[in-house]
MARBA-3410 file (N, C-alpha, C, O; in Angstrom, 1 decimal):
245
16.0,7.5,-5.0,16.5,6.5,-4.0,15.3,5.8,-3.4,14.2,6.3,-3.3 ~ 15.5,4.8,-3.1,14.3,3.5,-2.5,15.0,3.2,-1.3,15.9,2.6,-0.8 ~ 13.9,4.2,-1.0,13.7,4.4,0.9,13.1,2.4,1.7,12.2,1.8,1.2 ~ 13.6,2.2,2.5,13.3,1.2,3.2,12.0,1.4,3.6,11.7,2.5,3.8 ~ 11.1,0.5,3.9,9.4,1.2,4.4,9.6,1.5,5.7,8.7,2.3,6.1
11.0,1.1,7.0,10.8,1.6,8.3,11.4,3.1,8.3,11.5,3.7,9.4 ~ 11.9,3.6,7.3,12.8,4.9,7.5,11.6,5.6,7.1,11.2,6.4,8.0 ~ 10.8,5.5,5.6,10.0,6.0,4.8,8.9,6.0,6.1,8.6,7.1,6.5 ~ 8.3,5.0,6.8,6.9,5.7,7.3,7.8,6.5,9.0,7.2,7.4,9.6 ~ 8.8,6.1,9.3,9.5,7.3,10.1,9.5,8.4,9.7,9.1,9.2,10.5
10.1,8.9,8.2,10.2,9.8,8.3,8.7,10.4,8.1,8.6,11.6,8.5 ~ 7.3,10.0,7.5,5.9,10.6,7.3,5.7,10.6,8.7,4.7,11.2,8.8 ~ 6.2,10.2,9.9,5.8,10.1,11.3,6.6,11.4,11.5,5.8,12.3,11.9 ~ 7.9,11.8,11.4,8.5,12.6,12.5,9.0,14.1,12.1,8.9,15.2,12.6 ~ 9.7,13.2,10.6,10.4,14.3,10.3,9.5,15.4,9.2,9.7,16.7,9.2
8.8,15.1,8.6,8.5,16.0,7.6,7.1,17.1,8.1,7.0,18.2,7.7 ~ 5.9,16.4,9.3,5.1,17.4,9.5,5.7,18.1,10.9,6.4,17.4,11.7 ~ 5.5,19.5,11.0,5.8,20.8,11.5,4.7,21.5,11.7,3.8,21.5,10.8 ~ 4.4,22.3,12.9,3.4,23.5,12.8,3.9,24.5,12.2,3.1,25.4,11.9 ~ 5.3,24.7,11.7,6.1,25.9,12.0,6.7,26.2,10.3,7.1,25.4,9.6
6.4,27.6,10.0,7.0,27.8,8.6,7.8,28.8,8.6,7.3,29.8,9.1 ~ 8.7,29.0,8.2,10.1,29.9,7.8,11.1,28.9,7.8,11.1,27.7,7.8 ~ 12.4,30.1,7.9,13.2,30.0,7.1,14.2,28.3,7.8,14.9,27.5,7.2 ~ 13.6,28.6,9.6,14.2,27.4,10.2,13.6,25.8,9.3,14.3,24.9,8.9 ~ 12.5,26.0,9.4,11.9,24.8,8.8,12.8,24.5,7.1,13.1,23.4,6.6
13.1,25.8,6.6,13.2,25.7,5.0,14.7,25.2,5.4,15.1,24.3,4.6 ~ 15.6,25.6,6.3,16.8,25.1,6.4,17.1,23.2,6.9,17.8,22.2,6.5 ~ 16.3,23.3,7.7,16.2,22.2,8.3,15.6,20.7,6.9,16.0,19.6,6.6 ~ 14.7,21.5,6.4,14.3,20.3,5.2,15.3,20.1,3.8,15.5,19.2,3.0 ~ 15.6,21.0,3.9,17.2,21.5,2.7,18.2,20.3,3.5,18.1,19.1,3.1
18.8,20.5,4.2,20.4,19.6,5.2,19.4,17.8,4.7,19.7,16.9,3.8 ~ 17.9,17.9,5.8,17.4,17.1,5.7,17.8,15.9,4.7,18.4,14.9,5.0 ~ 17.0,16.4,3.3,16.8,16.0,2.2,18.0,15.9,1.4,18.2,14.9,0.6 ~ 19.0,16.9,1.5,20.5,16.5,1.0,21.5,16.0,1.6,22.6,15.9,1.0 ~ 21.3,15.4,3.1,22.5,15.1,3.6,22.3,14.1,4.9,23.2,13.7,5.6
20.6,13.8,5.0,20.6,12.8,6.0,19.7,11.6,5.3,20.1,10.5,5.2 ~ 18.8,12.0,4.9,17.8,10.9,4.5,18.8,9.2,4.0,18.9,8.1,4.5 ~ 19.5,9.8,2.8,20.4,8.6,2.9,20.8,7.5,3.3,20.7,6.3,3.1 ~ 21.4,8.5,4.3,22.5,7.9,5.7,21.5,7.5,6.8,21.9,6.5,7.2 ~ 20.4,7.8,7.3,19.7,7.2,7.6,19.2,5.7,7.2,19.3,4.7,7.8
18.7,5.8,6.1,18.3,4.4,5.0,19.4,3.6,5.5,19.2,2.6,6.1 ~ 20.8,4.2,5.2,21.8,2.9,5.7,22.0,2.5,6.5,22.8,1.6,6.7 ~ 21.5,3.2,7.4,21.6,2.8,8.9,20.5,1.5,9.6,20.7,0.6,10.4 ~ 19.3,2.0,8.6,18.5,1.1,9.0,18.5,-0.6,8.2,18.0,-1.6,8.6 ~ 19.3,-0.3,6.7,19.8,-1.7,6.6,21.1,-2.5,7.0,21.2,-3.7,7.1
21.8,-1.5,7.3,22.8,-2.2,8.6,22.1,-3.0,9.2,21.9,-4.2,9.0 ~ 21.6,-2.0,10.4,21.0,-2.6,11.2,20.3,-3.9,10.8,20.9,-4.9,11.2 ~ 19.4,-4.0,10.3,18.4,-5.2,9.5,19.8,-6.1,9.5,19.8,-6.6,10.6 ~ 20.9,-6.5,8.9,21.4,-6.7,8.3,22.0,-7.5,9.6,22.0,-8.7,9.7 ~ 22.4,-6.9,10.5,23.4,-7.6,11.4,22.1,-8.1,12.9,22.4,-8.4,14.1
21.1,-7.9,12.4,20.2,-8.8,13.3,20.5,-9.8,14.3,20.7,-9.9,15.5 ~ 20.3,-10.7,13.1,20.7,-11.9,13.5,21.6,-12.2,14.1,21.5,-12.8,15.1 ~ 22.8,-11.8,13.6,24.4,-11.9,14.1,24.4,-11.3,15.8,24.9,-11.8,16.8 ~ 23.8,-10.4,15.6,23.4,-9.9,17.4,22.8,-11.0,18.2,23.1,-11.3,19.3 ~ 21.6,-11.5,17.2,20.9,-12.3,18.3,21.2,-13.5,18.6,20.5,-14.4,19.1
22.4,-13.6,18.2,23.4,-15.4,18.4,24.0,-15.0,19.0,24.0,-15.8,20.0 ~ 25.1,-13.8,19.2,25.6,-13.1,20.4,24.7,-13.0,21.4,25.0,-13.8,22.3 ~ 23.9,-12.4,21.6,22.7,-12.5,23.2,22.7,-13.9,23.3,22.9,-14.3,24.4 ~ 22.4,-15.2,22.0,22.2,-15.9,23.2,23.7,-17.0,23.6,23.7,-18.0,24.3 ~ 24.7,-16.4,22.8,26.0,-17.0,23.3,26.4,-16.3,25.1,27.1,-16.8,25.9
26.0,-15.5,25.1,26.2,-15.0,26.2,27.1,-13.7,26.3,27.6,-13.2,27.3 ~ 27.1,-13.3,25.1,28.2,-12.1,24.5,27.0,-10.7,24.8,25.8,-10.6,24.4 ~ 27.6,-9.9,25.5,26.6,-8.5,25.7,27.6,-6.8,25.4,28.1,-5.9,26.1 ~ 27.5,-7.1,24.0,28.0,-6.5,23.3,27.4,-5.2,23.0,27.9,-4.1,23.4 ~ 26.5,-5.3,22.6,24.8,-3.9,22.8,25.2,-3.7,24.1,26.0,-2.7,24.2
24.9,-4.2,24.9,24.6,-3.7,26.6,25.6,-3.0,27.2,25.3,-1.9,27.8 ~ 27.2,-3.7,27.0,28.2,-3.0,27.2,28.5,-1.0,26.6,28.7,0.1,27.1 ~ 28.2,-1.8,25.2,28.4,-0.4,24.8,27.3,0.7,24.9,27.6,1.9,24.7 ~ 25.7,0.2,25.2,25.0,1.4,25.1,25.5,1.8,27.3,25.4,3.0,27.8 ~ 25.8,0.8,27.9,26.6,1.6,29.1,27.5,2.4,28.8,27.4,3.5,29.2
28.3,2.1,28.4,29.6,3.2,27.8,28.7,4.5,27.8,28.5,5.5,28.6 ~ 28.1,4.2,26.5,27.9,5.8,25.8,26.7,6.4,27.3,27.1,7.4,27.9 ~ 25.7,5.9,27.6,24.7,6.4,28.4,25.0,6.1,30.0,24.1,6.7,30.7 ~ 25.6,5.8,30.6,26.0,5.2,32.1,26.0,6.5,32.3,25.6,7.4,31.5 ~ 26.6,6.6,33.7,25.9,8.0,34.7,27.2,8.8,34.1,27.1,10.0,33.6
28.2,8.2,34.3,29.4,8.9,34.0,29.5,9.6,32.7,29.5,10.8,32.6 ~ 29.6,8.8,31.6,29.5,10.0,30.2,28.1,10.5,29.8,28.1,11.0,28.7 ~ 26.8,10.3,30.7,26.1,10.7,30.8,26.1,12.2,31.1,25.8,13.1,30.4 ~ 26.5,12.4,32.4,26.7,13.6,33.1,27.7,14.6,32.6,27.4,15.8,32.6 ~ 29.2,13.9,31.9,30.1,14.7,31.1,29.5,15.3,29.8,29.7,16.5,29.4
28.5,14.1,29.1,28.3,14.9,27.7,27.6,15.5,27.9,28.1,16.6,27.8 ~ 26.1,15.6,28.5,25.1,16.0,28.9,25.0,17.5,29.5,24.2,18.4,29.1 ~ 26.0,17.7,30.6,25.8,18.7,31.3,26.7,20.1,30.7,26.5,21.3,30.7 ~ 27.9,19.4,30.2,29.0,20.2,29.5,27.9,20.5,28.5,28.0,21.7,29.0 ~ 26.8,20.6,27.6,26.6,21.2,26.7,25.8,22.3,26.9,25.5,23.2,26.1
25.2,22.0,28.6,24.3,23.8,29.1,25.7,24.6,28.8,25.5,25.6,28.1 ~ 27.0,24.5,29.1,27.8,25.5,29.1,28.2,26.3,28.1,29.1,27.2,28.1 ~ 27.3,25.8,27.2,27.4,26.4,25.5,26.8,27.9,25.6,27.3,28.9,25.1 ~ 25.5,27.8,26.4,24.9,28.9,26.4,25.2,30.0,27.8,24.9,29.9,29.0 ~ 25.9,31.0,27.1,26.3,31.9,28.6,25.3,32.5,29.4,24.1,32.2,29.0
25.3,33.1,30.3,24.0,33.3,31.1,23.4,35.1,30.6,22.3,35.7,30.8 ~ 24.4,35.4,30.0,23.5,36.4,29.2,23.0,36.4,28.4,22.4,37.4,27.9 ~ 22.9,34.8,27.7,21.4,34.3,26.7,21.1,33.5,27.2,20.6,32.4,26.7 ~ 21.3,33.8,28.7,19.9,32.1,28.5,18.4,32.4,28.7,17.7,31.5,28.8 ~ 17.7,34.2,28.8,16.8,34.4,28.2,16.1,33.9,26.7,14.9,33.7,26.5
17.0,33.8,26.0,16.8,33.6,24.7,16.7,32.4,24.2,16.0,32.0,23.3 ~ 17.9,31.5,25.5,17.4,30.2,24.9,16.9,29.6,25.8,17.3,28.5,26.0 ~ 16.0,30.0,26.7,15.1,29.0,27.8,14.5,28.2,27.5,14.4,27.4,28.3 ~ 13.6,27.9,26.2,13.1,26.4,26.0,14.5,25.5,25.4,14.5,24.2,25.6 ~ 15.6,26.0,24.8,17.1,24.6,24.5,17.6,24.4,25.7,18.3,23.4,25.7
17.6,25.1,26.9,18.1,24.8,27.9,17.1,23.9,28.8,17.5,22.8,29.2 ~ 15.9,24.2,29.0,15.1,22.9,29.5,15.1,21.9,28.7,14.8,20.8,29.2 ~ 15.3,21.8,27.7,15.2,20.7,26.8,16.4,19.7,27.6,16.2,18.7,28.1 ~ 17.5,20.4,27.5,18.9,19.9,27.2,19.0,19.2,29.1,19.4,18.1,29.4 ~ 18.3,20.3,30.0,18.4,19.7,31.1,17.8,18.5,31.3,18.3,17.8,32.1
16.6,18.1,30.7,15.8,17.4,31.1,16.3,15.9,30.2,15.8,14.8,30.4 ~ 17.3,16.0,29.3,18.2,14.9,28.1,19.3,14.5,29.6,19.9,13.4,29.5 ~ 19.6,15.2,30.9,20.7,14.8,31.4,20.1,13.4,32.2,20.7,12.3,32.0 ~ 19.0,13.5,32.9,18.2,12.8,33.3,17.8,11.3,32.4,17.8,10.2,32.9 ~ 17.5,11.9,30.8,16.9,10.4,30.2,18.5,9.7,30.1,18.7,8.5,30.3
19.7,10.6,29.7,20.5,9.6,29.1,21.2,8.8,30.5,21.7,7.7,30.4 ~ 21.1,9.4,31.7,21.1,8.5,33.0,20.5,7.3,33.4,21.1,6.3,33.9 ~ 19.2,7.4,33.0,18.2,6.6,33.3,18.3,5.4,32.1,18.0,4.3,32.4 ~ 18.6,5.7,30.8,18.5,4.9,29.4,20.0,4.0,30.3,20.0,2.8,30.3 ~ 21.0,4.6,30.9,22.3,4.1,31.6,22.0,2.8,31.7,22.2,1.8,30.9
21.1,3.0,33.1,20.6,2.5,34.2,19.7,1.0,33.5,19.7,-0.1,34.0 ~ 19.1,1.3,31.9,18.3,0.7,31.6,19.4,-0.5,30.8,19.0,-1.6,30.7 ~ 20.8,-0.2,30.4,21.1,-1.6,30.2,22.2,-1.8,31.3,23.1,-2.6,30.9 ~ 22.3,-1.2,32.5,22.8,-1.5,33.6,22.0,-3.0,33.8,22.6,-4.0,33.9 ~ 20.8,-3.1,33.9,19.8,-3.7,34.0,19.7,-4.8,33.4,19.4,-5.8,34.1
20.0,-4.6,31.6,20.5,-5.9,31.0,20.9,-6.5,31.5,20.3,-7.3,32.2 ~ 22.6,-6.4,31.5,23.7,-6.7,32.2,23.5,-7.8,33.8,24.0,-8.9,34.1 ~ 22.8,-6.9,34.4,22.3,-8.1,35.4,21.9,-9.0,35.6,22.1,-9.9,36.4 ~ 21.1,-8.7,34.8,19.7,-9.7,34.4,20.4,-11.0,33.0,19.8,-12.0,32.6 ~ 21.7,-10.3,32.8,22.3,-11.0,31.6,23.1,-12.2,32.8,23.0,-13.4,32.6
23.7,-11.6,34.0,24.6,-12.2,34.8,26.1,-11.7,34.6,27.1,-12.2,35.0 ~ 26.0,-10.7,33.8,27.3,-9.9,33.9,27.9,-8.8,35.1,29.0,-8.3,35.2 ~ 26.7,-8.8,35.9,26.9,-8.1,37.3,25.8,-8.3,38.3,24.7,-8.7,38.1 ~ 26.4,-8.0,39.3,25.6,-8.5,41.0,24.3,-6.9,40.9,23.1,-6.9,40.9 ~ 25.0,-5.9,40.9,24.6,-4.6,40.6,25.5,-4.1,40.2,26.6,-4.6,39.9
24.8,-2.3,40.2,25.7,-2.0,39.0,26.7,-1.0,39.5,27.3,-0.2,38.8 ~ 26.9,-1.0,40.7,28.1,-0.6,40.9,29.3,-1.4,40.8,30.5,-1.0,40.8 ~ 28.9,-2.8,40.5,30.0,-4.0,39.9,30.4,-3.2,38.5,31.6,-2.7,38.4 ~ 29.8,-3.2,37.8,29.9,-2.4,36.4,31.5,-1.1,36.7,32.4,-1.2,35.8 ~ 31.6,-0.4,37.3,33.0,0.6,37.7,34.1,-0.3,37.9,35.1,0.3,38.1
34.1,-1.4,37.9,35.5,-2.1,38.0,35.9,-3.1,36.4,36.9,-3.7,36.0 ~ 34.2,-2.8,35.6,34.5,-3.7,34.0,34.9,-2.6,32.8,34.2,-1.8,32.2 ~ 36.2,-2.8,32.7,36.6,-1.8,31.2,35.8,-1.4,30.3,35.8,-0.3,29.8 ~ 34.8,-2.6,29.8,33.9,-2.4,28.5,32.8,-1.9,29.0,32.0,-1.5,28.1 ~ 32.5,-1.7,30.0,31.5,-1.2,30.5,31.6,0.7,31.1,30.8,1.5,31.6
32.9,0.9,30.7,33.4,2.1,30.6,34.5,2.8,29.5,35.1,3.8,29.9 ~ 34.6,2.5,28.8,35.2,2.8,27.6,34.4,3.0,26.5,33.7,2.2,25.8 ~ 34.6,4.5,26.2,33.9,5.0,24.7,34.9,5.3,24.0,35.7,5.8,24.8 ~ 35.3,5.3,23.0,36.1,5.8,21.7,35.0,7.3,20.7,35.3,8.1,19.8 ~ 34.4,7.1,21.0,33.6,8.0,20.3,34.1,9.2,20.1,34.1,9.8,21.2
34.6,10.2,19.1,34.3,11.4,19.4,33.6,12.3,19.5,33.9,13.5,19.6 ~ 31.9,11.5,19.3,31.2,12.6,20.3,30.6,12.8,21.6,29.7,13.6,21.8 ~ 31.5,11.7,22.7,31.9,11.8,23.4,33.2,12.4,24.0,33.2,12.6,25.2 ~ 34.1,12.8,23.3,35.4,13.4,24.1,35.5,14.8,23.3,35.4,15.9,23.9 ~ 35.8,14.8,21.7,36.0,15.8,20.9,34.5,16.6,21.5,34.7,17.5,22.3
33.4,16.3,21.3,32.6,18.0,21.3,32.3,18.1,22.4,31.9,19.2,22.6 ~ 32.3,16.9,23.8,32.3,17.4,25.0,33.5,18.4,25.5,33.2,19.3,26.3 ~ 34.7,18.4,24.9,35.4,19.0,25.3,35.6,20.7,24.7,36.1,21.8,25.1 ~ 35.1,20.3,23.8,34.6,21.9,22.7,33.2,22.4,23.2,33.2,23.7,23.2 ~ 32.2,21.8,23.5,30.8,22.5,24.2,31.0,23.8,24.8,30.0,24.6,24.8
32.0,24.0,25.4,32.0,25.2,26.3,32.2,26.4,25.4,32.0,27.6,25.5 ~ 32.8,25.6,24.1,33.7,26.9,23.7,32.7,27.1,22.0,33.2,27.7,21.0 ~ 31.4,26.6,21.8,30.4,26.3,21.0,29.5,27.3,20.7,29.6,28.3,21.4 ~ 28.5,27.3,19.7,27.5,28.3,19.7,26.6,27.5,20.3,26.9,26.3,20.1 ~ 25.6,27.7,21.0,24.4,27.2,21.5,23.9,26.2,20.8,23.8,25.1,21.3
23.6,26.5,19.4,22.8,25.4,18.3,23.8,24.9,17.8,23.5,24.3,16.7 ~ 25.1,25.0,18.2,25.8,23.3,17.4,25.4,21.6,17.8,25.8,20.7,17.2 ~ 24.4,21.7,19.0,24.1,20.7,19.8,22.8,20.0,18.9,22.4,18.8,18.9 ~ 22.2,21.3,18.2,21.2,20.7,17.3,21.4,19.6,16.5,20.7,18.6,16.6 ~ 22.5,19.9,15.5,22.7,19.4,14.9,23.1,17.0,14.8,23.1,16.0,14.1
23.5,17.7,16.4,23.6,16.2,16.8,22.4,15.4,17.3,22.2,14.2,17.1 ~ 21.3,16.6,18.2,20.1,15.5,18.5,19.2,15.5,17.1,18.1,14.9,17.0 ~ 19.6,16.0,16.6,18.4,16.1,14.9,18.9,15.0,14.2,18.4,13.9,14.0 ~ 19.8,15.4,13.8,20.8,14.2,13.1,20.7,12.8,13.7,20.0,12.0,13.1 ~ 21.8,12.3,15.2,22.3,11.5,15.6,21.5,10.4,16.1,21.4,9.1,16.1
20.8,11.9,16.7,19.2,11.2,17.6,18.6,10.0,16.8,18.3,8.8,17.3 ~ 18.5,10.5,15.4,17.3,10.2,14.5,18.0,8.8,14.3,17.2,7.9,14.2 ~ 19.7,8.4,14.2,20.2,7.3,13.2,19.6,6.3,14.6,19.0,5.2,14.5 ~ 19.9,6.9,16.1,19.0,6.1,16.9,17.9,5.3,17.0,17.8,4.1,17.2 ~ 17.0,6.3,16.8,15.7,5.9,16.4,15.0,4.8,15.5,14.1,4.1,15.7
16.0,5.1,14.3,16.0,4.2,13.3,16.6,2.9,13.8,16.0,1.8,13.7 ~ 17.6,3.0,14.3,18.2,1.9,14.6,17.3,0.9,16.0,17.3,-0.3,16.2 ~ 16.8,1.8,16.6,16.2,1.0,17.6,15.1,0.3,16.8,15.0,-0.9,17.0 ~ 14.1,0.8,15.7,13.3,0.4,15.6,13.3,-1.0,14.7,12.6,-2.0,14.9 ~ 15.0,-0.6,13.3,14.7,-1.7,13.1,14.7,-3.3,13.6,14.2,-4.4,13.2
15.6,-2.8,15.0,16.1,-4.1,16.1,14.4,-4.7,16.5,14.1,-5.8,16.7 ~ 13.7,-3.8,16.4,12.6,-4.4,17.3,11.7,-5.0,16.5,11.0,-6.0,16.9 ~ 11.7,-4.2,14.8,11.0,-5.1,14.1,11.7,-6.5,13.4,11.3,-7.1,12.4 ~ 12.7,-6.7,14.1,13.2,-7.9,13.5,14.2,-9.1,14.6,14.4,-10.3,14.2 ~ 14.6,-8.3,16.2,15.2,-8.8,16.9,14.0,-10.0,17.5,12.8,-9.8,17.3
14.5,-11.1,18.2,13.9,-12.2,19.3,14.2,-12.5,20.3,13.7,-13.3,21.0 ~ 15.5,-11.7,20.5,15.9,-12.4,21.7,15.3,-11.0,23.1,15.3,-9.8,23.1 ~ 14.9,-12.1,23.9,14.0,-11.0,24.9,14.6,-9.8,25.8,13.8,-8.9,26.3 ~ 15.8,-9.8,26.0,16.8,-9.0,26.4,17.3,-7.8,25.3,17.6,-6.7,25.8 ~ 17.4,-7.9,24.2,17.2,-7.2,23.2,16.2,-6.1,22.9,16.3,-5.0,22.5
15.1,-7.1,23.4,13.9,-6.7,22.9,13.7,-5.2,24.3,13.4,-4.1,24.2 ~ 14.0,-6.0,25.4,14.0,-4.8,27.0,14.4,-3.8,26.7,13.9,-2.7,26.6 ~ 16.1,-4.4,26.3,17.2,-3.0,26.3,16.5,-1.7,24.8,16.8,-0.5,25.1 ~ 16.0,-1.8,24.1,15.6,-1.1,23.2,13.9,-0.5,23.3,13.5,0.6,23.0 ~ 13.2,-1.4,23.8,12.0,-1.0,23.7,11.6,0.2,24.5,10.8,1.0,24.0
12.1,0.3,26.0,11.7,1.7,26.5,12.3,2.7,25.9,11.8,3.8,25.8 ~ 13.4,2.3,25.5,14.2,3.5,25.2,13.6,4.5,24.2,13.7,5.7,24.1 ~ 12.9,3.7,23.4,12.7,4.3,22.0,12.0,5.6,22.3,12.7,6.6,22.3 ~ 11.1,5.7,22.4,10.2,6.7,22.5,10.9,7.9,23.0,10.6,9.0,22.5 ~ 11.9,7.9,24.2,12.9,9.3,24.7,14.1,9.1,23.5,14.7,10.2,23.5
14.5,8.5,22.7,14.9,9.0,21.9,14.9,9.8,20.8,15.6,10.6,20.3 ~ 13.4,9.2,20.6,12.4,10.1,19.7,11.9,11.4,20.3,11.2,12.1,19.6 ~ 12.2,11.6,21.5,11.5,12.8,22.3,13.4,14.1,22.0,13.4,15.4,22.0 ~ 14.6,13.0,21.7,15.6,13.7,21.9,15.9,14.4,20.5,16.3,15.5,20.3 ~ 15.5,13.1,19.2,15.5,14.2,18.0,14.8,14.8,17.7,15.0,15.4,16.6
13.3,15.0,18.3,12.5,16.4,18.5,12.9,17.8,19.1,12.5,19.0,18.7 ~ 13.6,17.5,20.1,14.4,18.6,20.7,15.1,19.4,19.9,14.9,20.6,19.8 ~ 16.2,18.5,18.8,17.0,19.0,17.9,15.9,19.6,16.9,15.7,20.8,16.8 ~ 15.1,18.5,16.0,14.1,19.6,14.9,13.6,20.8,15.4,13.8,21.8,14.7 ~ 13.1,20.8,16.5,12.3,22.1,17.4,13.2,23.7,17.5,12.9,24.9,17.3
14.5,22.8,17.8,15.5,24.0,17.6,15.5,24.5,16.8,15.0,25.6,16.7 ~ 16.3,23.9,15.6,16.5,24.0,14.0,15.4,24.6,13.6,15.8,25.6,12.9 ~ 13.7,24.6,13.7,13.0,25.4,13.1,12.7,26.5,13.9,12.1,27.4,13.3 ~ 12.9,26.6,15.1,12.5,28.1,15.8,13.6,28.8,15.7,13.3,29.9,15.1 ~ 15.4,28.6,16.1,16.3,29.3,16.4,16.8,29.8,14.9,17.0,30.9,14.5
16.9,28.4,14.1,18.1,28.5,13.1,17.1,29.6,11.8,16.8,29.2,10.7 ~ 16.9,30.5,12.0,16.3,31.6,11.1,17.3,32.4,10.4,17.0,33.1,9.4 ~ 18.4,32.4,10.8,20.0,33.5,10.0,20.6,32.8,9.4,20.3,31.6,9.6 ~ 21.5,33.1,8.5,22.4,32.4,8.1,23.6,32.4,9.4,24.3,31.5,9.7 ~ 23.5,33.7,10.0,24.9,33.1,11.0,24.2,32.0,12.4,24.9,31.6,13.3
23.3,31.9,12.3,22.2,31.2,13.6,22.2,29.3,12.8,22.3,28.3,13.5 ~ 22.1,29.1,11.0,22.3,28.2,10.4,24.0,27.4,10.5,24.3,26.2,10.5 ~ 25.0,28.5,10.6,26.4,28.5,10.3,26.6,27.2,11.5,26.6,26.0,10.9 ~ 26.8,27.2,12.9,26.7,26.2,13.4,26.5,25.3,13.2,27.5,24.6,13.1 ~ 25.3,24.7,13.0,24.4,23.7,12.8,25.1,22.8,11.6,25.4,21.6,11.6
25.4,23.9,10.6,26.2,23.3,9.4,27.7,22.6,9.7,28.2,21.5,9.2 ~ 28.2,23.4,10.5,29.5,23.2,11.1,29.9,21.5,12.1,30.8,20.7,12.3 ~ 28.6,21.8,12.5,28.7,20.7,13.6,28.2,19.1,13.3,28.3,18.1,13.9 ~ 27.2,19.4,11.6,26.7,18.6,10.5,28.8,17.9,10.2,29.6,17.0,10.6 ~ 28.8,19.2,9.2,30.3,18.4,8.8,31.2,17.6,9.9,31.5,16.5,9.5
31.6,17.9,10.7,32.2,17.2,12.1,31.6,15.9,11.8,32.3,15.2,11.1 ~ 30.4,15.6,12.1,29.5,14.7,12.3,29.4,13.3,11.4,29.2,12.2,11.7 ~ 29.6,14.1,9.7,29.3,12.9,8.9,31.4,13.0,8.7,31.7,11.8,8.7 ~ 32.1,13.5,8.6,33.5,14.0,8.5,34.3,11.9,8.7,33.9,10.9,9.3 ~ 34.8,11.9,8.2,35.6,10.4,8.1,36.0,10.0,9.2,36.0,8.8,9.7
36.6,11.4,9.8,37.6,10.7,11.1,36.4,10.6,12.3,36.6,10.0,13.4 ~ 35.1,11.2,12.0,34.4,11.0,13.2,33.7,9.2,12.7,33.8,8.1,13.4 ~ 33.2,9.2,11.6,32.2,7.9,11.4,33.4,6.6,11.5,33.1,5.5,11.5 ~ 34.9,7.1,11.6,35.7,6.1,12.0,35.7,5.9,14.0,36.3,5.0,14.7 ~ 35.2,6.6,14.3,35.3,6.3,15.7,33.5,6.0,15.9,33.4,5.7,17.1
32.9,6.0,15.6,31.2,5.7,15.7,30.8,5.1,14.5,31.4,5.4,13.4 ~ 29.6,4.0,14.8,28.7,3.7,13.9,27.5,4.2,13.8,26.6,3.9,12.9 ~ 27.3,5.4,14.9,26.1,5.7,15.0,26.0,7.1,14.0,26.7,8.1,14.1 ~ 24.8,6.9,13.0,24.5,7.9,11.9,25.8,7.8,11.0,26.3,8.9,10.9 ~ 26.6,6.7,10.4,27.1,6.4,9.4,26.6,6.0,8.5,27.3,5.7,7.5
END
């Protein structure tokens, strides 16, 4: 397969070095190499691909990006996805998992703040006074996603490391996708709404790798991860998201 050169030197940046060797790492590079690299690559010619078309939108006055990365990140499904997923881990392991739970607390915080950051657009676009104007705009609150509703509403009733599988995974179609926007977008609002973000995204599908090679050591500690993989690439989900299709 002929990797794109922004996925290909991403992935020599993120995904492939490790300090860490067993069985987590051997699992994590196996899913990797058979079941994301791909879908990545396509993500990042999408992306490339509908560039342009975005950036005639920004300057028609259409804030299509801004709207929806409010949807997914605003305070509100920020706090629902975000916080429902400590509830994964009951309090008689959260010994065991005290670095996935700081991780996961400290993700409630960025995806508030990333909110906030095309709350920001938006204003600066003239689509709101502030962003408490934003609670009275439909598009500015509406996700269809289901991994927004479906595994927020299953988190409680999850293994701990089914969450991996989404910031390793989903995190990453992120990343990719921000980056190719930036190596190819012009319009300067564009260029805002993505550029800080990038880097806590990349801080979010580290979270997931970190997991996957410390925790995922069993096959039943793997079973998850696998489980919440299939959900993830599954038809009826990539019909409600573009993100990591």
């Amino acid at each position: 397969m002929d990797l794109h050169p922004i996925t290909e030197e991403w992935l020599n940046d993120w995904v492939w070095p490790t300090p860490f060797r067993g069985p987590g790492v051997d699992f994590r590079m196996r899913l990797t190499k058979e079941r994301m690299v791909e879908r990545w690559n396509t993500r990042v010619i999408r992306v490339l691909e509908g560039v342009e078309r975005m950036d005639e939108g920004w300057d028609q006055g259409q804030f299509g990006p801004a709207f929806a990365g409010y949807c997914s990140e605003g305070p509100r499904h920020s706090l629902n996805q975000m916080c429902t997923q400590l509830l994964s881990v009951p309090i008689s392991a959260h010994e065991d998992y005290l670095d996935l739970l700081r991780m996961r607390a400290r993700q409630v915080w960025d995806e508030v703040k990333h909110g906030g950051l095309h709350g920001d657009v938006l204003i600066r676009g003239g689509q709101a006074e502030k962003e408490t104007d934003l609670m009275e705009e439909s598009k500015a609150n509406f996700q269809g996603s289901r991994s927004y509703f479906g595994m927020v509403a299953m988190f409680p009733h999850m293994h701990p490391l089914a969450r991996a599988a989404s910031n390793y995974y989903v995190e990453a179609g992120a990343c990719l996708g921000i980056r190719a926007i930036l190596e190819s977008s012009k319009h300067s609002l564009s260029i805002h709404e993505n550029l800080s973000q990038y880097y806590e995204e990349v801080m979010h599908f580290m979270e997931g790798k970190y997991q996957m090679d410390m925790y995922c050591l069993t096959e039943a500690e793997q079973k998850p991860v696998v489980e919440a993989l299939d959900f993830l690439q599954s038809p009826d989900f990539l019909r409600s998201t573009s993100i990591g299709g």
